[in-house]
N, C-alpha and C positions, 0 to 999 in steps of 0.2 A: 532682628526683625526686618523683613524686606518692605521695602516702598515701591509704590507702584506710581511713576509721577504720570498726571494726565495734562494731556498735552493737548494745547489747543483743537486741533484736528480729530483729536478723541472725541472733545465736546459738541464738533461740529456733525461729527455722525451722531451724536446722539438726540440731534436736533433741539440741541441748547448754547446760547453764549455762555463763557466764560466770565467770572469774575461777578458784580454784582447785577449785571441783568437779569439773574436768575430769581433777585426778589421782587421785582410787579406781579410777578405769576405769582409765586408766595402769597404775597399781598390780596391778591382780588379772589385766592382761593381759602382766607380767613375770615373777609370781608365776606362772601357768600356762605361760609358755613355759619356766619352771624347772622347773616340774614334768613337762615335758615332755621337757627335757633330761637329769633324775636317772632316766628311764627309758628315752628312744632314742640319748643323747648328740648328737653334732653334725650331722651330717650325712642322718639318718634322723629326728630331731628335725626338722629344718627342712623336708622334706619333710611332715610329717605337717603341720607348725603351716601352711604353707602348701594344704595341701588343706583346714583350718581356717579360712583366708581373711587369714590373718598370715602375712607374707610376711617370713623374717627369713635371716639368714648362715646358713650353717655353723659361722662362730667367733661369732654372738653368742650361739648357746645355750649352747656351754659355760662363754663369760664370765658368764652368768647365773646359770648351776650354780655358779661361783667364787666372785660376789657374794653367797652364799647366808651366813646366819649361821654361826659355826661349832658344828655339834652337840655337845651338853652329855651325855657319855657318862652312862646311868644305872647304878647299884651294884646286880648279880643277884647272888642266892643262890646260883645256880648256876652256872660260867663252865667253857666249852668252850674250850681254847684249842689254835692249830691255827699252821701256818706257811706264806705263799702265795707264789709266787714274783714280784716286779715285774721279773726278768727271772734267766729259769731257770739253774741251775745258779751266779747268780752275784751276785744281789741279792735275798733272804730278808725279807719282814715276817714279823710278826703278827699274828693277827683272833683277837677274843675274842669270843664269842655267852653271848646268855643260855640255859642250857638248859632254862628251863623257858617262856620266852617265844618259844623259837628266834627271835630276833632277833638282828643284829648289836649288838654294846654299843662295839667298838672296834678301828681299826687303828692298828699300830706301827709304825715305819717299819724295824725290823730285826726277828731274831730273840736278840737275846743275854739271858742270864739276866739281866745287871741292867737293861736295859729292861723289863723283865717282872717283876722286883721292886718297880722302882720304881711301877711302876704299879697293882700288886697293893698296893703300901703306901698311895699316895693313894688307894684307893679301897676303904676298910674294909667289912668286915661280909658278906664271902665266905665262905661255907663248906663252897662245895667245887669243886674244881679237876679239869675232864676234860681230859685230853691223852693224847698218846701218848708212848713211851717212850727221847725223845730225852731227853739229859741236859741240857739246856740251860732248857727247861719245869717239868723236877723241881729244878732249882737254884733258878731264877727264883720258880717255888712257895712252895719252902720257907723262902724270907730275904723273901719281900713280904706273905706271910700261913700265916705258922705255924701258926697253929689250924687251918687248914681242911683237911679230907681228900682227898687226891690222890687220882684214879680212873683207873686205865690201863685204857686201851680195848681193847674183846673184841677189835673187829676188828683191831687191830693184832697180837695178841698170839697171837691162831689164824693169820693169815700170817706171822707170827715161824717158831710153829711147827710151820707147813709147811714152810719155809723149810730149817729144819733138817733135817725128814723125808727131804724130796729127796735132799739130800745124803747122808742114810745110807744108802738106797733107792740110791744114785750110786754106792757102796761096796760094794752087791752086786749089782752088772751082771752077773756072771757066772751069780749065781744065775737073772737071768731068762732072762740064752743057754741055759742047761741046762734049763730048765724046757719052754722054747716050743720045743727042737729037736724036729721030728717025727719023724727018722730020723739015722743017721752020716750026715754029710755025705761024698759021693763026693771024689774028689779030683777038680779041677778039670784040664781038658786042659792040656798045655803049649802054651807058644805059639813050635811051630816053624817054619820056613821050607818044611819040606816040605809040611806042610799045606795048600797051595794050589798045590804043583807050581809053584811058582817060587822064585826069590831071593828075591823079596819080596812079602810075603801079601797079600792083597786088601783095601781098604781103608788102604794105605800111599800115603802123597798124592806121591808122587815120582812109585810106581807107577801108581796110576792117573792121574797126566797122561800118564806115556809111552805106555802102552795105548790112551788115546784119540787123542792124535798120530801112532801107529803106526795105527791102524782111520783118522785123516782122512785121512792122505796117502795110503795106499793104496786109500781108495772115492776119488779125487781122481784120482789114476794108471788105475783100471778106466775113469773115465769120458772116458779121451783127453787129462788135461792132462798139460801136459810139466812137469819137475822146476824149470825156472825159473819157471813160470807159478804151482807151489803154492808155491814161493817167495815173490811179490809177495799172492797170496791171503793164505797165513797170517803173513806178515809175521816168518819166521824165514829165518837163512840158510841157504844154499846146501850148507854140509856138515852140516848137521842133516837137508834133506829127503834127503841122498843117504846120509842115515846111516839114518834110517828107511823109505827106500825101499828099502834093499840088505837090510835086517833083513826073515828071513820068518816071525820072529815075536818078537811086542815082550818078549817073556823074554832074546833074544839080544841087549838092548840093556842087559841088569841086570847091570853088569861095574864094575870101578872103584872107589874110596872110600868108596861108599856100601854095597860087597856086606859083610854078617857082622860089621859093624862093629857095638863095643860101644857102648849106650848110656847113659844115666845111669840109666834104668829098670829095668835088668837086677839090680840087685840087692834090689831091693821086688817085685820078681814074686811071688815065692814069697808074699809078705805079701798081696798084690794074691789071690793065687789063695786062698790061706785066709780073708779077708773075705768073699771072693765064697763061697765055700761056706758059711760061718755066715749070709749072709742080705743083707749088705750090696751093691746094686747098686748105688747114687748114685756116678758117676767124679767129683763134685765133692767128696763127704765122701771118698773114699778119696783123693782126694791132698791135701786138708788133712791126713790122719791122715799118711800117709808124710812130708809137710815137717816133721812133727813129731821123725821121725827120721834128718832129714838129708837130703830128697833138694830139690835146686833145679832139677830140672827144671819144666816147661810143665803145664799141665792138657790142651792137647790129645793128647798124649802119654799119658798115662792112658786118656783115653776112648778112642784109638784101640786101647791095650792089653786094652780088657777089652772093645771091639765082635765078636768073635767069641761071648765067653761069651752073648751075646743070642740070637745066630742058631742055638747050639746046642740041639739040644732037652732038653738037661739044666736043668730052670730052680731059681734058689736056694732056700735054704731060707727058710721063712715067720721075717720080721724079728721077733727080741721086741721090746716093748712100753719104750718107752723109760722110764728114770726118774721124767720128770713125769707119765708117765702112770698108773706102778704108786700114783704119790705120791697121785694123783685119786682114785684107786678105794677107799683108804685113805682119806682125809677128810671123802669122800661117805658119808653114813648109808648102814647097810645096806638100809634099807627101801627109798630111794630108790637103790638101783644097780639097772640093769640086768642083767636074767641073766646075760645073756653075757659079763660083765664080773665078774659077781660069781664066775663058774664060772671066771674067770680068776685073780681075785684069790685062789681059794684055793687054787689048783694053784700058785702061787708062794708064799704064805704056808705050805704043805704043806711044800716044798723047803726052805727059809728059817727055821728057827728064831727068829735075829736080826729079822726082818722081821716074824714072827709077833707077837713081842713090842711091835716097835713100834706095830703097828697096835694092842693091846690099850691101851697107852697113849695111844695117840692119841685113841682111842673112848672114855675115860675122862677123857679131858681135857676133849675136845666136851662129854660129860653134867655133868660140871661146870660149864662156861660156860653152854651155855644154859638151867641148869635156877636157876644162880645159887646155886651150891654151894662158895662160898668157902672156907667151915672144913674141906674134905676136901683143900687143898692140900699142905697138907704131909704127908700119905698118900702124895700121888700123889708129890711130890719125893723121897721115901725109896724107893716102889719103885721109881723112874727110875734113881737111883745104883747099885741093886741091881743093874743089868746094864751091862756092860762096852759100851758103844754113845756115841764122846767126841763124837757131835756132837749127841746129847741132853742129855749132860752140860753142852756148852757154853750150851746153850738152858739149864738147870737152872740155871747161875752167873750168869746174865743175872734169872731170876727173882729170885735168892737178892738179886739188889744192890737191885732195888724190889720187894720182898716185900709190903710195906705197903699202896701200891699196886694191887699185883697182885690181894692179897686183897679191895681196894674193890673193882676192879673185878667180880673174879666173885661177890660182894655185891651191890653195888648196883645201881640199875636204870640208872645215868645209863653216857651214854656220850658219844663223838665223831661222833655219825653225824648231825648237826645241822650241827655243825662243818665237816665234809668238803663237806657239800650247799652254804655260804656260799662256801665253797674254789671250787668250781668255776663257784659265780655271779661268784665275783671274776675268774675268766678270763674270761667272756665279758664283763664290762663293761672290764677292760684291751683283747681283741678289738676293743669298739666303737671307742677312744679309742686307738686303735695312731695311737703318733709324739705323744702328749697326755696320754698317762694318768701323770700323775705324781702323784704321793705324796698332793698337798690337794686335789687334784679327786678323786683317785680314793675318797679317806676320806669324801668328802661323796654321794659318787653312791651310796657301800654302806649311809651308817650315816641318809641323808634319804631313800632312798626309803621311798614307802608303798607298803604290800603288796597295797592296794586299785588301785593302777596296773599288778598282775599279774594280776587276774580274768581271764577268760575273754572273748576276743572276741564271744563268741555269746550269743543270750540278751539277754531283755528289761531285767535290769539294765546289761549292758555297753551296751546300745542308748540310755540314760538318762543314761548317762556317758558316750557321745560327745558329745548333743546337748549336756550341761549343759556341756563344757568347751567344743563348739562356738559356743555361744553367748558365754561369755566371751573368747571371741581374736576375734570377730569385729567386726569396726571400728565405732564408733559412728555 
């Protein structure tokens, strides 16, 4: 085997020292393809580092991201803490953020209170704790850093109390049928047999096959063929076409099993016709509501029951406004509603005493939250109990149990809303790493990246940070 020794002067044309100079270049060309990894992950990494003139795997950038030291969580004064899912509904972390740095500080690999103690214990000199208002965060809080003050977040605690709204808003559905009826509703036609001058009405799928089998065979007969010939044509037999050739007209073939017989639908009609006059035309909401009271028939069965009410020129009455939408119009400021929405909301609010009330409270709640009016809480919780409304109340015992909290929040200025923004960065970097993203790659991709590898593509600085990283991946 021949050797080829290289010789200093070799190396020097080829524009490299000899011996170990040659690993800083190494070095800052692993160091960037990491860097490169902690922002496009494996396979969109690789692509970029090779339009960079570094030509690498798809698995070696994430082994780079892996080999990466492990980050040294720093101790904020102020900690967000939130819960993300590493696979929904069935595997729970948690990210802690700094809130005054909106940086990430840390992930957990679960959500449970003593994971979350214990971490708030090693890591003194907290003094104040955002979350929302799971119990598991306020447990964990308060046995890892006692001192510090808990702050429940607006936004969670203004959808709490929408939450609730709905639902009593849900409790006077009647009030808004009453409101939005424009006139008594008529009574809806019955649905007879005479009505179409036959056995069976129009739009009955028996009926119209034999109507149009009776109209073929017979333009089939006008035009000279014989009864065996539309036989082989339509591919039925021989005493079917002499049943509807002797028939002279296809009502005299509506005889038999099928005439006047009861159905399963016969006893929701009446329910069927009173929907339909309050407003409701949808044939797929009205037979979810009817299986509510027993009926197992079809859904086609339905629409074909209430396909007359369409063609009639009686048409329903205008639908009121569902729940979540009275619930809108109520938690939108008034300044920002719309007229016609607001000329609605008080023609129900008008009808509605109970509803009236709620909205005063609600609008009272809002000016507390955002104006940051925490010492008027217990005001607003004493007049809340003063009216007879339990799914306010239940909202009210939910307060009562993190009152503390509660009151930080509509105090202070800190909140979750940093928190939520890191939440959803942490879905699209599990996205990138689908079938990879496990627990220590995914902690190093959230808590290394630098926030300078998110600028702006455009622009003479991003244009200065391609060149500069182009340069260092690009081969000696």
């Amino acid at each position: 085997m021949r050797r080829r020794l290289l010789r200093a002067a070799d190396v020097r044309r080829a524009g490299r020292q000899p011996g170990p100079a040659v690993q800083p270049a190494d070095r800052t060309r692993r160091s960037v393809l990491a860097e490169v990894g902690l922002a496009l992950a494996g396979r969109a990494g690789a692509r970029l580092a090779d339009v960079f003139g570094a030509r690498v795997s798809r698995n070696t950038v994430p082994r780079l991201v892996d080999a990466l030291p492990e980050p040294q969580p720093q101790v904020p004064r102020v900690a967000g803490v939130d819960e993300y899912a590493m696979r929904k509904g069935r595997v729970y972390g948690t990210v802690l953020v700094d809130a005054e740095t909106r940086r990430p500080v840390d992930l957990l690999p679960d959500r449970e209170a003593g994971t979350v103690a214990a971490w708030l214990a090693e890591h003194p000199g907290i003094e104040v704790v955002c979350r929302d208002r799971t119990p598991f965060f306020a447990e964990g809080a308060r046995i890892g850093a006692p001192t510090a003050v808990q702050v429940a977040d607006r936004f969670h605690l203004w959808r709490n109390l929408g939450e609730a709204a709905e639902r009593c808003v849900s409790r006077h559905r009647p009030c808004l049928r009453a409101t939005f009826a424009a006139s008594e509703p008529e009574k809806a036609p019955a649905l007879a047999p005479a009505e179409s001058g036959a056995s069976w009405p129009t739009g009955h799928r028996f009926a119209d096959r034999t109507r149009a089998q009776h109209a073929t065979v017979h333009a089939l007969l006008a035009a000279g063929h014989s009864r065996r010939s539309i036989q082989r044509q339509l591919g039925m037999t021989y005493r079917t076409v002499q049943r509807l050739a002797d028939a002279a007209r296809p009502e005299d073939l509506f005889q038999g099993q099928w005439q006047n017989r009861r159905t399963k639908l016969d006893d929701f009609k009446r329910y069927l016709h009173e929907r339909w006059a309050e407003g409701c035309s949808n044939a797929w909401t009205l037979w979810e509501e009817i299986k509510t009271h027993g009926y197992t028939g079809g859904y086609g069965a339905v629409r074909a029951c209430l396909q007359p009410f369409r063609k009639s020129p009686m048409a329903p009455a205008g639908r009121p406004p569902s729940p979540r939408t009275v619930t809108g119009w109520i938690l939108t400021h008034p300044d920002t509603l719309p007229e016609s929405e607001r000329l609605k909301l008080k023609s129900v609010l008008a009808d509605c005493p109970e509803l009236d009330a709620l909205t005063g409270h609600l609008r009272a709640f809002g000016k507390m939250l955002t104006q940051l009016q925490g010492d008027q809480l217990p005001q607003w919780i004493k007049a809340v109990r003063a009216d007879d409304l339990p799914d306010r109340h239940a909202f009210v015992n939910g307060l009562e149990r993190d009152r503390a909290a509660v009151t930080a929040g509509l105090t202070l200025p800190w909140s979750s809303g940093v928190v939520e923004g890191h939440v959803d960065r942490i879905k699209m970097l599990k996205r990138q790493m689908y079938g990879r993203a496990g627990f220590g790659l995914l902690r190093k991709r959230v808590l290394l990246a630098r926030p300078q590898l998110c600028r702006s593509t455009r622009g003479p600085s991003a244009d200065r940070e391609r060149h500069r990283i182009q340069a260092q991946l690009a081969p000696a």
